[in-house]
SEDREN-280141 format. One record per residue (C-alpha): x negated, y negated, z. Coordinates in steps of 0.25 Angstrom, whole numbers, padded with zeros to 4 digits, always signed. Example, Ala and Ser with C-alpha at 12.3 -4.5 7.8 and 13.67 -1.06 7.14 Angstrom:
! SEDREN-280141
-0049+0018+0031 -0055+0004+0029 
This chain:
! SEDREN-280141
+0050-0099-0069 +0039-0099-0061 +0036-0110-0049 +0023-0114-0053 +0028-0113-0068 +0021-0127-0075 +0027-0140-0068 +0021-0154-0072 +0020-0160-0058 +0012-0173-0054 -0001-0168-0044 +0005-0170-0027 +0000-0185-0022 -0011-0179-0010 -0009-0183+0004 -0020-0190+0008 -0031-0178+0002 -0038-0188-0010 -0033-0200-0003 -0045-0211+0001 -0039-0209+0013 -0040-0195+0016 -0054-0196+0009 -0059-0207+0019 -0055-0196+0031 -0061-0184+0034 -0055-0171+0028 -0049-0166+0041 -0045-0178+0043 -0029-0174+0044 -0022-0188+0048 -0024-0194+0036 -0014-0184+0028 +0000-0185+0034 +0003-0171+0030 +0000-0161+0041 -0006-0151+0030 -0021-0157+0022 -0014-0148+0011 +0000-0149+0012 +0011-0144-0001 +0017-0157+0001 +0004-0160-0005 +0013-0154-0018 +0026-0160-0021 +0039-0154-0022 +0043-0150-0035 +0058-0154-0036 +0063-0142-0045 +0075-0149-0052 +0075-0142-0065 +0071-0130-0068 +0053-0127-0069 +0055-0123-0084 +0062-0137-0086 +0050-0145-0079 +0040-0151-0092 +0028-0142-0093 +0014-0146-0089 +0003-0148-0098 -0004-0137-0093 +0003-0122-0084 -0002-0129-0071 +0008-0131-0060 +0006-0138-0046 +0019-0134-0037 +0025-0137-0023 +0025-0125-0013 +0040-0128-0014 +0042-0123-0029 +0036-0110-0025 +0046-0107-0012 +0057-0100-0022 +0071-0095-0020 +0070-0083-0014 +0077-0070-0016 +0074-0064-0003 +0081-0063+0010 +0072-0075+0015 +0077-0084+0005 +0090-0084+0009 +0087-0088+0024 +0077-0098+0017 +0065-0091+0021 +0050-0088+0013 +0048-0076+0021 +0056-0063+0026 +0055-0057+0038 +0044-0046+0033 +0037-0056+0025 +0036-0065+0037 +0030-0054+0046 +0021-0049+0036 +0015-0063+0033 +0013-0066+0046 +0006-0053+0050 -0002-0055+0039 -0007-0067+0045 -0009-0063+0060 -0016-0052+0053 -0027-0061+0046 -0026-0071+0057 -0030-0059+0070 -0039-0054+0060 -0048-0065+0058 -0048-0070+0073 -0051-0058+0075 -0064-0057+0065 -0068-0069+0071 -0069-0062+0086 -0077-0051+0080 -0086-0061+0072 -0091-0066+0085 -0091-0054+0091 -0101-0050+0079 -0094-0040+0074 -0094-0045+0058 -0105-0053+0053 -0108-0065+0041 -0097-0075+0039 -0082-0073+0043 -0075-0081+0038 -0058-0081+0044 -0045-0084+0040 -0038-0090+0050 -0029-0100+0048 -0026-0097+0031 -0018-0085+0033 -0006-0090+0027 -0013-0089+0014 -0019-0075+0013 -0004-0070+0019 +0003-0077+0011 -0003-0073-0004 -0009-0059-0001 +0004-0053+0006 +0010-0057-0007 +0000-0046-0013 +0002-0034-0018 -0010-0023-0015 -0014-0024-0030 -0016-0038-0031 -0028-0045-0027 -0033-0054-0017 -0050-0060-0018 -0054-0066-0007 -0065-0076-0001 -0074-0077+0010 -0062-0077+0019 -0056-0063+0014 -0051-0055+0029 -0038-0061+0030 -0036-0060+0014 -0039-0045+0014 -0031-0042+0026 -0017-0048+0019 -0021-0040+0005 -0022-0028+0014 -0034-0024+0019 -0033-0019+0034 -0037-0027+0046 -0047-0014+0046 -0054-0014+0034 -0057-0030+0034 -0062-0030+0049 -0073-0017+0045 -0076-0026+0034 -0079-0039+0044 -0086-0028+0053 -0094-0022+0041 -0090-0009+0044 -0088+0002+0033 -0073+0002+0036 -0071-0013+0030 -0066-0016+0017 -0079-0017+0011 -0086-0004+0019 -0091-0016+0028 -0099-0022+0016 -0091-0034+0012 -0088-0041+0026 -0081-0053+0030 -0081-0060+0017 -0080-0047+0008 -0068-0041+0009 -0063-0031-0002 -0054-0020-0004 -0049-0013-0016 -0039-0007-0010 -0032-0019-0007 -0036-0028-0019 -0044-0039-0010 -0055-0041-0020 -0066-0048-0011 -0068-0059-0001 -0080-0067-0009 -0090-0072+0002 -0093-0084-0010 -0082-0094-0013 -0077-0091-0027 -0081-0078-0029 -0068-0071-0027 -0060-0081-0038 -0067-0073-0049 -0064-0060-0044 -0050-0064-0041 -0049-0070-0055 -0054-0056-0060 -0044-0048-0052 -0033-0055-0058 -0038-0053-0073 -0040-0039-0070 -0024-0040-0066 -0020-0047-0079 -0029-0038-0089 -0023-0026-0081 -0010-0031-0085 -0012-0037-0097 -0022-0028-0104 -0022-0015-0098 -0007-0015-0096 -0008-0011-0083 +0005-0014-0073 -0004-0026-0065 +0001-0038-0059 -0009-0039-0048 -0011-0054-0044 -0024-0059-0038 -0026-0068-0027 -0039-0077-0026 -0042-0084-0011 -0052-0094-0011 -0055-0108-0004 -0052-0122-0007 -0069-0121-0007 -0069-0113-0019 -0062-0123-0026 -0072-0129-0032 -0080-0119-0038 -0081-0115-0049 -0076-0099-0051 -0063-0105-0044 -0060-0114-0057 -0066-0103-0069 -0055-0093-0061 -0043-0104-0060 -0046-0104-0076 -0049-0091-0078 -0034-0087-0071 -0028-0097-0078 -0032-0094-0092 -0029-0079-0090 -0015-0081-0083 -0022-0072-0072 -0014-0067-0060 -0021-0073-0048 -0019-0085-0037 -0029-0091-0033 -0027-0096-0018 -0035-0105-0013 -0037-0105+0003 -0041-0121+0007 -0042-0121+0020 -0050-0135+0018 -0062-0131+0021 -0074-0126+0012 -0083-0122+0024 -0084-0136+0030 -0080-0141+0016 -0069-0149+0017 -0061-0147+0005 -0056-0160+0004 -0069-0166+0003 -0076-0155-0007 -0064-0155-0016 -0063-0166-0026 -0046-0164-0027 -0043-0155-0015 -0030-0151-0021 -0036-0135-0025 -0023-0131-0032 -0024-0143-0043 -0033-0134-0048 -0026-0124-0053 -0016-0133-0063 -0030-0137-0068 -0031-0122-0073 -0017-0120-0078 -0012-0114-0065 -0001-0118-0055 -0009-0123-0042 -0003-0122-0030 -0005-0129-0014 +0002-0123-0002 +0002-0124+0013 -0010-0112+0014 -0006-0113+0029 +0009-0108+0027 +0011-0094+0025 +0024-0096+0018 +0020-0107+0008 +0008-0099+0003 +0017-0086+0001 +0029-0095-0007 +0015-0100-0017 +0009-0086-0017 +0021-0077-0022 +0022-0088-0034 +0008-0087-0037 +0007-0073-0036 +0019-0071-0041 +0014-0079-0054 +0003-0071-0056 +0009-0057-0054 +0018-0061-0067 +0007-0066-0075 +0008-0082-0074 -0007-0084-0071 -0014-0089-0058 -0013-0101-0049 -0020-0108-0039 -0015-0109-0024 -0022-0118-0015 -0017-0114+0000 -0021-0126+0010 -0024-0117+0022 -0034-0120+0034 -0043-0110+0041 -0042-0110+0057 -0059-0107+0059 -0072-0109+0053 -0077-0107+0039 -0081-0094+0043 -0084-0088+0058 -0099-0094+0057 -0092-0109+0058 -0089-0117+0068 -0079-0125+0061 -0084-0138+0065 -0082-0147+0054 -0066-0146+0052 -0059-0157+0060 -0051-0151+0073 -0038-0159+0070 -0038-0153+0056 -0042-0139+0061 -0030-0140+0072 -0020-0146+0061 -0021-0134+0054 -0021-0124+0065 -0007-0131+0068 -0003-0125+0056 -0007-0110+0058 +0000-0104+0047 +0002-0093+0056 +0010-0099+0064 +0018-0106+0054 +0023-0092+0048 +0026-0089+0062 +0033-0099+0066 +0042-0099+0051 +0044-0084+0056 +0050-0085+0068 +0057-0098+0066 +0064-0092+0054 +0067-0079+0061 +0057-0071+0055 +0052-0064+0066 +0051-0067+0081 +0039-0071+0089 +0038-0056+0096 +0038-0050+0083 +0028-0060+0076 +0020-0055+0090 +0021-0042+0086 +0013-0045+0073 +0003-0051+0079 +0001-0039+0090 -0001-0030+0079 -0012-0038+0071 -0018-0039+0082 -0020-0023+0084 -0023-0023+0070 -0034-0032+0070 -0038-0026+0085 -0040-0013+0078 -0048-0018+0066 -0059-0023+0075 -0060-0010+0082 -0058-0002+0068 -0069-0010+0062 -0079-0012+0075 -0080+0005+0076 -0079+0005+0059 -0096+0009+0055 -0103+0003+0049 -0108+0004+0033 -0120+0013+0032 -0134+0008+0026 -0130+0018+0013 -0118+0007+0010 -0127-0005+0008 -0128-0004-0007 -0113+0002-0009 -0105-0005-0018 -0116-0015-0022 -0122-0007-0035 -0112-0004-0048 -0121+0009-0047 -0122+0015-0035 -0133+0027-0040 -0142+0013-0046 -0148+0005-0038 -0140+0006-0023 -0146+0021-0023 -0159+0028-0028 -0162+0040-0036 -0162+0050-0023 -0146+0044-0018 -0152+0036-0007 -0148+0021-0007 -0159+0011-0010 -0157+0004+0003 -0161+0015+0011 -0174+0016+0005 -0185+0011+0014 -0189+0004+0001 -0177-0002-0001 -0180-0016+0002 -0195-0016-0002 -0192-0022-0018 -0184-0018-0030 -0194-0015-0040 -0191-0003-0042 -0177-0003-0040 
């Protein structure tokens, strides 16, 4: 039986959030919530598993609201007899992972001032416990649609430190030939189906993707269980594709999570204040889906919820919601000065670098010793060395590219009757009359 399987459980009292207390505060106003997290799991209660799930009275409806704690499983490997969520390997590879998307991004940040990529760049840092912890759960024919904030994203599903730094660069060696840039990231090879630079836009395509899975399966009788991940953020929440998908996926049982990314901020939107119940993962019992919160800054908390949610959807049981409480250590983007977030609340959550949390539950659990961990790092940083040199002597898309890829037919309107491309028509920009 599954653990999010239908459990009637009364909604977790809110520490402070929709208090008239917390209300009268300002939002980063910490001391007024004596947890140290805004959006803690104790805000979900432990679930006390004296009988058996299929012994528990049904809900009225399939929804389910469970504690991170249901989710932690007996293990069967040889962690779990040492009372560990992690081997050795797993360990090391999530933590690379991270370093990897962490050195990345500071890195994009150095060549964004140094004018080497252009537009809005929007970084990572400080939410990668949450791309580590679902896509290395992956495999390379699932799924992943981004947002905006796609680099660290496309680096876990696969796509090399290379490719995506071309891309930021606009050269023709990036993912995209150069053409898609920092908020565009794709690549068929690896199934990243788009960054989306407008918030929103990816759920339908991700919600798409999964169906395409399900009809494969179900229809076609292919051998498919491809599952489909959809990040967005806690500022997507309220609109309106993110609700038509949540029914949509739950209609049609489709195999696809949903992980929400709040990292609190929508711009220099607090959430709690655009937001009328600030809880996001309420919303997915509203659809007939279990919804799920968890510590977005611990590595190991988001993988436990991942391989259930995955898992669910892999053996058919339909989607769920997973709201991921995380905090992003920079500005909206690189264009941001970051001025309107308090500097208590922005040092509170650096204190809690989930980096160094999986570290320190690495070496503290005899995992792996500082000088190995050092060696890691050592290597990410050649790696991402390299890209920059890679991608800086890369060259750059010719003219002749402009209208590739934007036309169903190329021999229509991209190109005229004698092969040329329109655009390089001295004419070209004079009207379109006669095109």
């Amino acid at each position: 039986m599954s653990a999010f399987s239908a459990l009637k459980i009364q909604p977790p009292q809110l520490h402070g959030l929709n208090s008239k207390k917390f209300a009268e505060k300002s939002p980063s106003c910490l001391k007024t919530i004596s947890n140290p997290f805004l959006g803690s799991i104790q805000r979900i209660p432990n679930l006390r598993r004296r009988r058996g799930v299929s012994d528990l009275p049904r809900a009225a409806s399939p929804s389910t609201i469970v504690a991170i704690s249901e989710l932690v499983k007996e293990k069967t490997s040889k962690s779990a007899a040492s009372g560990l969520l992690i081997t050795r390997e797993e360990g090391l590879e999530l933590y690379e992972d991270m370093i990897l998307g962490r050195s990345f991004e500071d890195m994009c940040a150095q060549m964004y001032y140094r004018g080497k990529m252009f537009g809005f760049v929007h970084l990572y840092n400080g939410q990668e416990a949450v791309s580590t912890g679902f896509i290395k759960l992956l495999t390379q024919s699932d799924s992943v649609v981004s947002t905006y904030r796609d680099h660290v994203h496309s680096l876990s599903k696969g796509v090399s430190a290379r490719s995506v730094m071309s891309e930021l660069f606009g050269k023709t060696t990036g993912c995209c030939r150069g053409q898609g840039g920092s908020m565009h990231m794709f690549s068929k090879e690896h199934n990243v189906l788009g960054g989306f630079a407008f918030i929103g836009e990816g759920i339908p395509v991700a919600t798409g993707a999964a169906f395409s899975s399900k009809y494969r399966r179900e229809v076609l009788k292919e051998e498919c269980d491809d599952v489909t991940l959809a990040f967005f953020g806690d500022g997507t929440c309220n609109n309106g594709q993110f609700f038509e998908c949540l029914n949509m996926a739950a209609l049609w049982k489709l195999p696809i999570v949903f992980v929400v990314e709040n990292n609190l901020w929508a711009i220099g939107m607090s959430h709690l204040r655009a937001t009328s119940d600030p809880e996001i993962w309420k919303k997915g019992p509203a659809f007939g889906m279990p919804g799920i919160h968890v510590d977005g800054m611990d590595v190991l908390k988001v993988r436990e919820v991942a391989k259930e949610a995955i898992g669910r959807a892999r053996r058919g049981e339909g989607p769920t919601l997973v709201e991921c409480e995380t905090y992003r250590f920079r500005g909206h983007s690189l264009a941001d000065p970051d001025e309107l977030r308090d500097p208590a609340e922005k040092a509170h959550y650096a204190a809690r670098d989930p980096i160094m949390a999986l570290k320190k539950y690495i070496i503290e659990n005899n995992l792996a010793n500082e000088s190995e961990l050092k060696v890691i790092e050592k290597k990410i940083d050649e790696i991402v060395e390299e890209a920059v040199e890679f991608a800086d002597k890369s060259p750059l898309p010719p003219r002749s590219q402009l209208l590739e890829n934007v036309f169903a037919d190329p021999k229509g309107f991209g190109i005229g009757p004698d092969g040329r491309y329109r655009c390089e028509d001295p004419g070209f920009t004079e009207g379109t009359a006669q095109v």
